[in-house]
N, C-alpha and C positions, 0 to 999 in steps of 0.2 A: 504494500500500500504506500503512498505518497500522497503526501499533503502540502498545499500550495497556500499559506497564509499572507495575503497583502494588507496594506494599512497605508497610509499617507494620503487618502481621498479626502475631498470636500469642499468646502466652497468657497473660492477666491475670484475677486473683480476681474473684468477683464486688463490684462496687459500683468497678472499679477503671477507666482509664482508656485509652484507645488511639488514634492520630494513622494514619488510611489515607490514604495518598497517590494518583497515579495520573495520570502525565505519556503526552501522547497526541506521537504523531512522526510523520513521515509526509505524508502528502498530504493538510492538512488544510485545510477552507475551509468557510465557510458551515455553522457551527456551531450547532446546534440548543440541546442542552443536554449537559452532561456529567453524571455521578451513579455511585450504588450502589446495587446489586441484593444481595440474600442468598440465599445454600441452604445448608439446615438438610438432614442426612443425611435420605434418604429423603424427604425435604417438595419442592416446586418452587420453581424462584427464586422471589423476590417483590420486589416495590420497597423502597426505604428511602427515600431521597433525591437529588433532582436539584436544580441550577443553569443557568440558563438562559443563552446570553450576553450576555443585559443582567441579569445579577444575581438575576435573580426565584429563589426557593427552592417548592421541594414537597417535605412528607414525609409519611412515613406515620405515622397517630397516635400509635402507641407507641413512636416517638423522640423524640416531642416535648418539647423542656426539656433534651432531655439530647445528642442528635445534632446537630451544628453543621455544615453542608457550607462550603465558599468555593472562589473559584477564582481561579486567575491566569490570565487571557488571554493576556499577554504569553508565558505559558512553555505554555497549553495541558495545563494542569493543572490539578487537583479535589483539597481533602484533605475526608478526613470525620473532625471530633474528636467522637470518640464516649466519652461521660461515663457513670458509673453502669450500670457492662455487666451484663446481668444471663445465667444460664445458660441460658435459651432463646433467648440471640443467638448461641450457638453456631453456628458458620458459615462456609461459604465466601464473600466477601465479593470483589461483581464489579463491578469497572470500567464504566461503558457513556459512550459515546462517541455521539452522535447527531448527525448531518450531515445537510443537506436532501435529497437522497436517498442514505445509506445511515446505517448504524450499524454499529459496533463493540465488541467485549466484550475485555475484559483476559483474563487465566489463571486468575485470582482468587486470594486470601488466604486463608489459613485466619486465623478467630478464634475462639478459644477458653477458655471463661469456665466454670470446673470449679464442678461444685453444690458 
């Protein structure tokens, strides 16, 4: 079993700032890459940004400059400092976990960035 705990969600102005966290526990091995997924009410997840575990980063363009991911191996953990929120990143905001064969998703965060 593994378990995907996040925390650092909530609610900050636009152009303001937010630190997601998102420690993995469990039966973990042969680590793929860790990241975050978004869902916008009504919309489908979508990618944000992953970390690989040799470090390598992927995001999606329009976080670029402003979303930072990292991660500690040692603790099997991912944060995402996310800069400059703007209110279509209004969101539920998901953990994903990727193992060579399986993956796992967090509960997810709310984040919410009021027009």
């Amino acid at each position: 079993q593994v378990q995907l705990v996040e925390s650092g969600g909530g609610l900050v102005q636009s152009g303001g700032s937010l630190r997601l966290s998102c420690a993995a526990s469990g039966s973990i091995f042969s680590i793929n890459y860790m990241g975050w997924y978004r869902q916008a009410p009504g919309k489908e997840r979508k990618f944000v940004e992953i970390i690989t575990s040799g470090g390598s980063t992927t995001y999606t363009d329009s976080v670029k400059g402003r979303f930072t991911i990292s991660g500690d191996n040692t603790k099997n953990t991912v944060y995402l400092q996310m800069n400059s929120l703007k209110p279509e990143e209004t969101a539920v905001y998901y953990c994903k976990l990727k193992m060579t064969v399986s993956g796992y998703w967090g509960q997810g965060t709310q984040v919410t960035v009021p027009t």
